[in-house]
C-alpha positions as CSV (number, residue, x, y, z in Angstrom):
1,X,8.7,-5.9,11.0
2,X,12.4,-6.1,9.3
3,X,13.5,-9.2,7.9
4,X,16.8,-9.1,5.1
5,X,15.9,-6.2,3.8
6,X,12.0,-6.3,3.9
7,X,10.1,-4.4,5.8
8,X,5.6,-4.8,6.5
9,X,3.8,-2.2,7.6
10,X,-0.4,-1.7,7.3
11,X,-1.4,1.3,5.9
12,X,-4.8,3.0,6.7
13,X,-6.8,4.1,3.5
14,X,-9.8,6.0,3.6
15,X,-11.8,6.8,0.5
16,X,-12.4,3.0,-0.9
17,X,-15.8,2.7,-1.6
18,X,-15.8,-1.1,-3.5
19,X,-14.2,-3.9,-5.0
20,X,-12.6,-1.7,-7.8
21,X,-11.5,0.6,-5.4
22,X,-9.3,-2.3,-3.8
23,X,-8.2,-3.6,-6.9
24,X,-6.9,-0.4,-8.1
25,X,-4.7,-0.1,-5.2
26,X,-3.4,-3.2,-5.1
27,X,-2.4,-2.9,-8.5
28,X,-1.2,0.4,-7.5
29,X,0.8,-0.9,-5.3
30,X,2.3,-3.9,-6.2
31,X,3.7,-1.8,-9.6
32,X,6.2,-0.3,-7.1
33,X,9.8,-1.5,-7.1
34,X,10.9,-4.4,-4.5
35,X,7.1,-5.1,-3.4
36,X,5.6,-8.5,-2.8
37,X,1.6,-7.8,-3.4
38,X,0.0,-5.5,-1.8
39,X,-3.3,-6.9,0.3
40,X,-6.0,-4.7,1.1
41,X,-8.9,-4.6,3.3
42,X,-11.9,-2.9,2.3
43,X,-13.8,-3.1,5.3
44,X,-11.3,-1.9,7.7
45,X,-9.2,-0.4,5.1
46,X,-5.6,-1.3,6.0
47,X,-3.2,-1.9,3.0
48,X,-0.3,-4.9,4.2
49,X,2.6,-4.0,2.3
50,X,5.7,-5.8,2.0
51,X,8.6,-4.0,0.7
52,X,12.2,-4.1,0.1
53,X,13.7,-0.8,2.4
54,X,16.2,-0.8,-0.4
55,X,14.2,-0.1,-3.3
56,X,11.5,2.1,-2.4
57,X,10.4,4.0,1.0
58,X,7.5,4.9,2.6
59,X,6.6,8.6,1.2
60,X,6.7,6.5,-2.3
61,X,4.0,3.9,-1.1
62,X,2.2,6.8,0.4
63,X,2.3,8.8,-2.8
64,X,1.0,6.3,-5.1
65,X,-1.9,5.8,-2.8
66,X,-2.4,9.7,-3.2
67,X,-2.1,9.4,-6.8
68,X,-5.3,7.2,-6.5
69,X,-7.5,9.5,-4.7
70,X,-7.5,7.9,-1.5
71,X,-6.1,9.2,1.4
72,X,-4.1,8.2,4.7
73,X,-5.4,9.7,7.9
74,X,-3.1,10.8,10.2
């Protein structure tokens, strides 16, 4: 979805085990420039992310997730 600039997408994560785990990334996340906060799932695992197209891309949200130990299955 693309709205003045902003784009959502969900983002599988595999690796979260608890609570922490989704805290962590969500902290992660929301740190990164032009995002609203980051929701994540931990039963199903999907990360929403709102983001501004402008000020940071995809590979970046998909790095710091890396950074974290968890991974995004192809």
């Amino acid at each position: 979805m693309s709205h003045r600039g902003l784009q959502t997408v969900e983002i599988p994560v595999s690796g979260m085990m608890c609570g922490n785990c989704v805290r962590a990334l969500e902290r992660k996340l929301s740190t990164s420039p032009g995002l609203s906060p980051a929701r994540v799932d931990l039963a199903g695992g999907p990360a929403a992310v709102v983001f501004d197209a402008g000020r940071t891309r995809l590979p970046d949200l998909l790095q710091a997730i890396a950074q974290l130990g968890y991974t995004v299955p192809q």
